[in-house]
N, C-alpha and C positions, 0 to 999 in steps of 0.2 A: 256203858256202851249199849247194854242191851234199852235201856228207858229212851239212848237217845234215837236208837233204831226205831222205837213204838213209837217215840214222839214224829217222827218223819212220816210214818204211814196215817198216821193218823191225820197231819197238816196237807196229803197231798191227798185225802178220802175228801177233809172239805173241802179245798180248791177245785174238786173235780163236781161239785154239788152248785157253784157258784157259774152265773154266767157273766162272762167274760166278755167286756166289748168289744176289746183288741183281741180278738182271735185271728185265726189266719182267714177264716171263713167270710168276717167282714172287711180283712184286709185285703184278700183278695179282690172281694167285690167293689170297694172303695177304690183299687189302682186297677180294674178293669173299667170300671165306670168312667174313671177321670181320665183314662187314657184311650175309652171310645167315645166320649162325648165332646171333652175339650177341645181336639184337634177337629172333630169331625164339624162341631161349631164354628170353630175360627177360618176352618176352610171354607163352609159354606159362608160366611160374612164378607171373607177375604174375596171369593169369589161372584158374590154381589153385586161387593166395590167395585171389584175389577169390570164386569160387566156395564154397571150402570154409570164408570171413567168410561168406557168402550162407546156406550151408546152415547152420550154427550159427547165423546169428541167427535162421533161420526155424525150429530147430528150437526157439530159446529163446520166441522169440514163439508158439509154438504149446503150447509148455508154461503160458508164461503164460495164454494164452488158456483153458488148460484148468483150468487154477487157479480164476481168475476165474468162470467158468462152475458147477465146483463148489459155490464159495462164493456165488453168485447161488444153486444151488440149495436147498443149507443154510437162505439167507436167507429164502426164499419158504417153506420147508418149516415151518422151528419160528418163524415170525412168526407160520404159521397157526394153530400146536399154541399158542401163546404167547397170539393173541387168544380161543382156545375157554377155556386159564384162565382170562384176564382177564375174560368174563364170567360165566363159573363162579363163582370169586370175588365178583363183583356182586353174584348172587343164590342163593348159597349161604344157608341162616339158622343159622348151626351153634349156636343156644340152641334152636334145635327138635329137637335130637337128648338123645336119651334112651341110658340104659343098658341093653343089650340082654340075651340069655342069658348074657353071661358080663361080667363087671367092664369086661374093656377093649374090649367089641365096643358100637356105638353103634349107634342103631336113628332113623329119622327117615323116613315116606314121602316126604316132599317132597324132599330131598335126595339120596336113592335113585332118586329118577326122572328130577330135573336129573344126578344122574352117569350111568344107564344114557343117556339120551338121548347124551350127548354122547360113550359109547362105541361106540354103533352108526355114527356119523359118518364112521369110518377103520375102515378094519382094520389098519393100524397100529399103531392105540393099541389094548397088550395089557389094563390094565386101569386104570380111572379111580376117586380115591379120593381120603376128605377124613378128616383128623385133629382132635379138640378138643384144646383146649388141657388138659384133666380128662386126657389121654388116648387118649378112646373113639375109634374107626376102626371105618370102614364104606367101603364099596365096590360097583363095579358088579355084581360076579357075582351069580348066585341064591341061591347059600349062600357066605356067607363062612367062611371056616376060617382062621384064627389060631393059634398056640400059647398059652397062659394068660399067659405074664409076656411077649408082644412088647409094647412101650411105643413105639408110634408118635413120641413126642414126642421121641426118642431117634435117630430115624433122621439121614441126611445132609439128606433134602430136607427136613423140616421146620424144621431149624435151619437150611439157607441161606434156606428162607421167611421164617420167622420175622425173622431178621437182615436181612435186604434188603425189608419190608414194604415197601408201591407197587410193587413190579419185580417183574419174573418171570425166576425163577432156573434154568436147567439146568444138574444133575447131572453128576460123572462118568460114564461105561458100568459097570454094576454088574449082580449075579446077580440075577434077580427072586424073589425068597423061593415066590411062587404058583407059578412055571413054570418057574424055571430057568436062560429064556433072559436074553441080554443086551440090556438095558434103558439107558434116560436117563429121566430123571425132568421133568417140566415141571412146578414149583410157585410157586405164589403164597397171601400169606397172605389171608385172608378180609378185605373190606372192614370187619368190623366188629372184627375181629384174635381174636375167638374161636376158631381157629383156621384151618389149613391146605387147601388143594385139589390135589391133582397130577393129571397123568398121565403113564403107563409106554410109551413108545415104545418100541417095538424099533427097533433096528440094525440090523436082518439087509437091508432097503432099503438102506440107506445105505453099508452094505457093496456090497453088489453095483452100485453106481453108480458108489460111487469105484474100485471095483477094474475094471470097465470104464473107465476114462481111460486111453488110450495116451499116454507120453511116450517118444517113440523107438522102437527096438524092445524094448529091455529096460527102459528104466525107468519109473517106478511112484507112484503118491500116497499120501498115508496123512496120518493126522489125529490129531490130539495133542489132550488137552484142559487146561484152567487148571493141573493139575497134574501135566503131562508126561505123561499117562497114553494112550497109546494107545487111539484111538475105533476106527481100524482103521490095517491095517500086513499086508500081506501073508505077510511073516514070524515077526510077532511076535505075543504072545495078547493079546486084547483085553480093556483093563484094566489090560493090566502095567506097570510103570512103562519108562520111557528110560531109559536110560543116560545120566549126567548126563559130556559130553564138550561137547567142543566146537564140533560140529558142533551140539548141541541148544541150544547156552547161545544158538550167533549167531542160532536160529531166535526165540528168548524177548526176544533182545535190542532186537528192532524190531519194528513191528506190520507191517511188506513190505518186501521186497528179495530181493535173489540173492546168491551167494558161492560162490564154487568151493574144492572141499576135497578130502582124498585119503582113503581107506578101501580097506584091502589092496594099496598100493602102487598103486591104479589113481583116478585122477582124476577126481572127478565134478562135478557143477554142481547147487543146491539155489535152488528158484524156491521161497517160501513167503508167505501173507499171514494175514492175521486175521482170522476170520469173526467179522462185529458182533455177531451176534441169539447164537452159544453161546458169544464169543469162544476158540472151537476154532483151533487151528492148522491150516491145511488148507498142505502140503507135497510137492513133487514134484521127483522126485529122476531124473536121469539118467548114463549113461556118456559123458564126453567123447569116448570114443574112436569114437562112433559118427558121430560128425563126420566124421572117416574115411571111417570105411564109406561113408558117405552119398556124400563127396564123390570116393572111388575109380572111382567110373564117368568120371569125369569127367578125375580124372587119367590115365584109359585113352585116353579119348578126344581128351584135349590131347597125349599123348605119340604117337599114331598121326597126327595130324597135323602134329606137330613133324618126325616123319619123312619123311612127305611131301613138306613143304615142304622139307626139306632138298636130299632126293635130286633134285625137279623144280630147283632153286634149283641146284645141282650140275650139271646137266645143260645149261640157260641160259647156265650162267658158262661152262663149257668152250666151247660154241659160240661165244660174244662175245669170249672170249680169243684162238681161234684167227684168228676172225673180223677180229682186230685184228693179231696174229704175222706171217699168211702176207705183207702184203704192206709190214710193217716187215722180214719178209727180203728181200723183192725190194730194196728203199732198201737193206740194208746189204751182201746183194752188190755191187751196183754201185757204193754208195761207196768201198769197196775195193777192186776196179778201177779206180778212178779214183784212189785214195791209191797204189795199184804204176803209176801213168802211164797208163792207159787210158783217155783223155779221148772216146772213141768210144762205151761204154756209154751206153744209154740202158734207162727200165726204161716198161714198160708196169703200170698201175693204171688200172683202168678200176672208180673210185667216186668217188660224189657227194659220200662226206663229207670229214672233216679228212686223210683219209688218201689220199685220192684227189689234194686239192689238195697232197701236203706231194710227193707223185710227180710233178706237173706242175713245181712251185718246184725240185726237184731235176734234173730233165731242163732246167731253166731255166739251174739254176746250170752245168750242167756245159758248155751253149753258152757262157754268157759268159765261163766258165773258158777254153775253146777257143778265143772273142775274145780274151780277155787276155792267153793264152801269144802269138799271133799278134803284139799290138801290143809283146807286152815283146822277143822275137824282134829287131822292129826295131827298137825305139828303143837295145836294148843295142849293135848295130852304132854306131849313130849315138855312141852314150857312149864308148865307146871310144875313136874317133877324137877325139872332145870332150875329153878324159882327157888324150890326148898335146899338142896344142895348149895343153892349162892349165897343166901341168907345165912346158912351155918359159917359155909368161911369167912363172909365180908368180919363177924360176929369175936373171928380168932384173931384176923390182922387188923381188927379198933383196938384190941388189949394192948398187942404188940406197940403200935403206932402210941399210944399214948404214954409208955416208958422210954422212947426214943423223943419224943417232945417234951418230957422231964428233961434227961440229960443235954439236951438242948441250949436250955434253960439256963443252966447251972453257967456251960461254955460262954454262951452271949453277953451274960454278967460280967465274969474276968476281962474277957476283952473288951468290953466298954471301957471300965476303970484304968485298963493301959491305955487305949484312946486318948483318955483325957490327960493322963502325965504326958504322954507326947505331944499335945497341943498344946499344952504348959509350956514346955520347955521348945519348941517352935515358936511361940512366942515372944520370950526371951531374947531368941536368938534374935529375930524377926526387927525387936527395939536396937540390940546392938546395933546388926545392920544397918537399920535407918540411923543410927547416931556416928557410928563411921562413912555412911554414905554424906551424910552433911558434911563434916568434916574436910574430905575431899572436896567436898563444891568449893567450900568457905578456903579453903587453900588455892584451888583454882581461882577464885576471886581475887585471893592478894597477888598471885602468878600474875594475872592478867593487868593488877592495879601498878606493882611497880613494872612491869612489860609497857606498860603505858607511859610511866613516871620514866623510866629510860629513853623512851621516845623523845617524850618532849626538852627532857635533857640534854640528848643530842642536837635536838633541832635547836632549842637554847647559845648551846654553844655554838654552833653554824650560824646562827645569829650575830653572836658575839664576834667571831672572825667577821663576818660580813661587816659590823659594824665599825672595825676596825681598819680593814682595809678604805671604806668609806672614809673615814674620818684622815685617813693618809693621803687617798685622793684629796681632800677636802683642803689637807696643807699647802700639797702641791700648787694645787689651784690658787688659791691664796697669795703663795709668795709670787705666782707669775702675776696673779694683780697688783700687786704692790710694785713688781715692776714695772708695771703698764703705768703704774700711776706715777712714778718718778720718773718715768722718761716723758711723759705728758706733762711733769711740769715745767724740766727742761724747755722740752719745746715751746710753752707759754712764754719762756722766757725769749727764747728764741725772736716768738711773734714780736715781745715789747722792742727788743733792737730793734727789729723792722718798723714797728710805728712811730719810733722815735723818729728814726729816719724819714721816715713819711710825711711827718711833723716836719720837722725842716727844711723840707723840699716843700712845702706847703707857705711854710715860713717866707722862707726866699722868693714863690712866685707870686706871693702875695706882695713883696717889696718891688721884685721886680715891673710887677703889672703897675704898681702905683707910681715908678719910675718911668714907664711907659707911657702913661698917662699926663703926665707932666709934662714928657717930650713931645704928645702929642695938642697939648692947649699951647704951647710953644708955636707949633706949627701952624697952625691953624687952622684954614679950611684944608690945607692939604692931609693934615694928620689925624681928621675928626674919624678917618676909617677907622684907622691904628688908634683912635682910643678906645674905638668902638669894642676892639679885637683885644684890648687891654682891661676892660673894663670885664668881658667875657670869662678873658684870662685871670683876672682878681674873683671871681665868684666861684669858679673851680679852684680858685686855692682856699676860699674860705670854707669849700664843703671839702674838701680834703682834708683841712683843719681840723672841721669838726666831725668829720668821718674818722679819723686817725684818734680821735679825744677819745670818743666813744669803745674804738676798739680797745685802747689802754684802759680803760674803763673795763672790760669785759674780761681781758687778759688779767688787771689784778685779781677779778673775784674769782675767775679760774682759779690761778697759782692760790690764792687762799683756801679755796674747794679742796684742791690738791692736797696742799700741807695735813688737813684735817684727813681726807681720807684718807693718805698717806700714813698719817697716824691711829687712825680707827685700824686699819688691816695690820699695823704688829700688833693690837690687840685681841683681834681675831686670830693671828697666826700663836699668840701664846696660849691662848684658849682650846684651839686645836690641840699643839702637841699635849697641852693635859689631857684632853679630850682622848686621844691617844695611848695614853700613860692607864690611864682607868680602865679602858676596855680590855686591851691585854691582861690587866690585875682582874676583871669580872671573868676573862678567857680563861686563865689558868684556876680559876676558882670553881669553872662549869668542871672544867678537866676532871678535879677532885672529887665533884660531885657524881660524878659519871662513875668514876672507877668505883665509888662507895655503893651506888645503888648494880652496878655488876658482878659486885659481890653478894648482897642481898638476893638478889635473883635467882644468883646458884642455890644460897643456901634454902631456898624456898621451895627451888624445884626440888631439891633432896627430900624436903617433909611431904611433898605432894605427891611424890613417887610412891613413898612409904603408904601413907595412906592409900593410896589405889591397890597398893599390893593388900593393905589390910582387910577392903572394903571386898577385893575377890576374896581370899581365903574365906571372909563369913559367909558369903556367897555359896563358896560349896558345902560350907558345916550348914547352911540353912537346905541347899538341897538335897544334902545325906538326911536331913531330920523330916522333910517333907516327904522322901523317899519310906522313911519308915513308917511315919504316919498313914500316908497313903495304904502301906502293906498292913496295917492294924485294921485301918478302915476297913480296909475289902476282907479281911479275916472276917471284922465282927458284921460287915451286910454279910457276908458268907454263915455265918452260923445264923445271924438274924433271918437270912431266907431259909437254912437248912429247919430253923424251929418253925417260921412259917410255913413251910412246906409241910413239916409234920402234920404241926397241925390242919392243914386243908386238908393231907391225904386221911388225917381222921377224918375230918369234917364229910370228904367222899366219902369215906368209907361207909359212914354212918347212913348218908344217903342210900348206898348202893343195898346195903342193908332194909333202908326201909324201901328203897324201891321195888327189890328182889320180893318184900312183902308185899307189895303194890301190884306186881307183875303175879306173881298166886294169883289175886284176888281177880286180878283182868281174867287169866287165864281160863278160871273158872265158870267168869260172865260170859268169855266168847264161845264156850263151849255150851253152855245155856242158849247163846244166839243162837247159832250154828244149829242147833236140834231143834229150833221151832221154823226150819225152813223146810219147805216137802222139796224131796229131790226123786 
């Protein structure tokens, strides 16, 4: 004990020389660190995203917004220009216009005065003008000027007039032939369809409104119309057509929505809708990368506080690590002093918390350590002398025990040797049984064989009656056929009088009719009826002739049939009563056999009683000899444990003996321990 004590101080002198990775000191700083850095990273990230989703949705909603706003103004603008045609149109009379100075110039005051009126309205609208269907064209200005062959009915806005009659139609952006500038047309056709009304808006408004729309910092709106044709477009000329890609197709594709696309390798986002009143495409286009920008401030300002947090966080955690160190060294110096034997260490902590109380529990432990060497101190004195005392007597009851595991010995022996006579003669017994036990089966077997042979004896003879009575019915039956057949031949006979007789009345009217006949070639023409009637009367006598021939024919082979059967059934009826005669003789023969095998029966059951009675009696002499056995058996495990016992309780003893030397020698180690501890 005491080596293994030295060996312990000695393994926990070097682990305390060794630096330890996993200390609490890096443990601590590894889940202070991860648990202010981690979260405070992921929020500042989380918090990015969440800003820099923030600022692109609001930059998308603000585009939107300015879409929409556009397109309100659009709407407000040419509904107004839209209602000054519509009632232009109203009250236009285009059959009051006449041909003016030249073929295609039209002249009309009252039409001239509805268009100047409603050009002074705006100064917008560059100039207001009505087409007939002849051609002629007239307008607001003071002097119209024309080229000789322009044919108004030829232009774009009269044919989309014309063609959409009720509606009012806007034009492409196109050149204005009078001035130059770029123009939209606003036409509808005259309520009475004799021709056209328009008016020529400039663009140059409408440019400078949508080109004032900020989307971002760089990007920009611009406006398409029915056929891709740019209204305005900051880069492009107005008029010109789009480039048919695919950025213009998904604009065409839907009357609103958004879609992000790429142009020059940089990524943009395209908000467009539909303006109802010109359906113009109104479209705004910005750089995603300004999202960015936007949101850069921001990731300045997350990352100057990510650092903050960090290094105040850093500063915290050393303080509460050390906070916690200095006085888990105080506890592992002194525990270490007390692990090399210094039970006199005590450590001073003066705090409130878990670490205050783990210095009290330790200054606790190391008293009661102090108590404890004290009581082990003495009770090893006391073991020791206890030790020699137990050794002495374990030393008197090994003598003892080993003259009681002789006489043991001696017992186990004899009762083995009876053991085996008993299972001898169990045995024995054991075979008789089984040959009595057969005995009874095998007599059981003849029981049940003639019990069987009686059966069918019985049933034999019920047989025999049965057959008997059969074969009686059988006579009966017989002789009443035999009488059936002698009165059937009787009556054959019967039939032949009859045909005889039929025969002669056949005979006679055969004479008759030939005597009739004669009477009547006598007569002559008067009597050719009557021979007619005679000659009738002779043909039924010749089939009666030979109808009656045939039945005496029929009648003898009857009565010959008859005779024979007649005669066949006494020799069936004498065949019967022998038939008769025998089975009663095989009856009375079952009879005898019957009573033969009912005596056998008896006497069988008498042997098979006996034996049942014999098969029990062995029965009990085998469980009186099983009974003894059994009480031999447990006698001889009864001494065969009492000698096993002996010898284990030597076997103990011997131990308790060298133990009791064993416990000396402790005793003497612990008290070696014990006095190399300072108390």
């Amino acid at each position: 004990m005491a080596k293994l004590w030295n060996k312990r101080i000695r393994g926990s002198q070097g682990s305390t020389n060794k630096i330890v990775f996993f200390s609490i000191k890096n443990k601590l700083i590894g889940a202070f660190a991860f648990l202010l850095i981690v979260p405070t990273i992921l929020l500042s990230i989380v918090s990015y995203q969440t800003a820099k989703q923030n600022v692109d949705k609001q930059m998308v909603q603000t585009a939107e917004e300015n879409v929409r706003l556009l397109d309100a103004l659009l709407n407000d603008y040419f509904d107004g220009k839209k209602r000054e045609v519509e009632i232009l149109a109203q009250n236009a009379d285009m059959t009051s216009v006449q041909t003016g100075s030249q073929s295609n110039l039209g002249t009309s005051d009252t039409v001239r005065k509805q268009l100047r009126i409603l050009k002074g309205t705006d100064n917008d609208t560059e100039l207001v003008y009505a087409a007939t269907s002849q051609g002629l064209y007239l307008d607001s200005s003071d002097v119209t000027k024309i080229a000789a062959d322009y044919n108004p009915t030829l232009r774009v806005w009269y044919k989309q007039a014309m063609a959409n009659k009720g509606k009012v139609v806007v034009t492409s952006p196109y050149k204005s032939v009078t001035s130059g500038n770029q123009v939209v047309t606003v036409a509808k056709a005259t309520q009475d369809g004799q021709g056209v009304v328009g008016i020529d808006v400039t663009i140059e408004k409408m440019s400078i409104v949508t080109k004032s729309v900020q989307i971002g910092a760089e990007g920009y709106v611009f406006l398409l119309d029915q056929d891709k044709k740019f209204v305005y477009h900051p880069t492009s000329e107005i008029g010109s057509k789009a480039e048919d890609n695919p950025m213009i197709t998904s604009i065409y594709k839907d009357a609103s929505g958004s879609f992000d696309y790429e142009i020059d390798h940089q990524a943009k986002k395209m908000i467009f809708t539909t303006n109802s009143s010109t359906g113009w495409k109104i479209a705004a286009t910005m750089y995603q990368s300004e999202v960015s920008s936007q949101a850069a401030p921001i990731l300045k300002s997350t990352v100057i506080v990510l650092v903050s947090s960090l290094i105040v966080g850093a500063v915290l955690v050393v303080l509460i690590i050390f906070s916690i160190l200095r006085p888990l060294g105080q506890i592992s110096r002194a525990s270490l002093a007390i692990s090399e034997g210094n039970l006199t260490e005590d450590i001073n902590v003066k705090r409130n918390d878990e670490l205050g109380i783990l210095g009290q529990n330790f200054n606790t432990m190391a008293a009661s350590l102090r108590s404890l060497l004290f009581r082990v101190n003495d009770n090893s004195m006391q073991l020791a002398a206890s030790a020699e005392e137990l050794s002495a007597s374990s030393e008197q009851i090994t003598a003892s025990g080993k003259q009681v595991a002789e006489t043991a010995q001696l017992v186990s022996l004899g009762t083995g040797m009876q053991v085996n006579e008993i299972a001898s003669t169990r045995e024995d017994i054991n075979r008789m049984a089984d040959q009595m036990q057969t005995i009874s089966h095998s007599t059981q077997d003849v029981v049940q064989s003639v019990e069987h042979t009686q059966k069918i004896a019985e049933e034999g003879n019920s047989s025999v009656q049965s057959i008997v009575d059969q074969m009686k019915a059988i006579g009966e039956t017989v002789k009443k056929l035999a009488q059936e057949v002698t009165s059937l031949g009787e009556r054959s006979k019967e039939i032949d009088s009859f045909t005889q007789v039929i025969t002669e009345i056949a005979t006679q009217t055969n004479l008759l009719a030939l005597n009739a006949s004669i009477e009547a070639a006598r007569a002559g023409e008067q009597g050719r009826g009557f021979a007619v009637v005679a000659s009738e009367i002779k043909k039924l006598a010749d089939q009666s002739g030979s109808s009656a021939s045939h039945i005496t024919e029929s009648v003898t082979a009857i009565q010959r049939d008859t005779q024979m059967t007649a005669a066949s059934m006494e020799q069936v009826i004498q065949e019967v009563l022998r038939g008769v005669d025998r089975a009663d003789s095989a009856g009375v023969a079952f009879g005898h056999i019957l009573d033969s095998i009912t005596g056998v029966t008896r006497e069988i059951e008498q042997v098979s009683q006996a034996s049942k009675t014999m098969v029990a009696d062995s029965v009990k002499v085998l469980k009186s000899i099983e009974a003894v056995a059994m009480i031999s058996e447990d006698t001889a495990a009864s001494v065969e444990q009492v000698a096993a016992s002996t010898e284990e309780q030597l076997a103990s003893m011997e131990e308790v003996s060298a133990s009791s030397a064993l416990l000396s020698r402790m005793a003497e180690e612990l008290q070696e321990t014990v006095s190399k501890f300072k108390m």
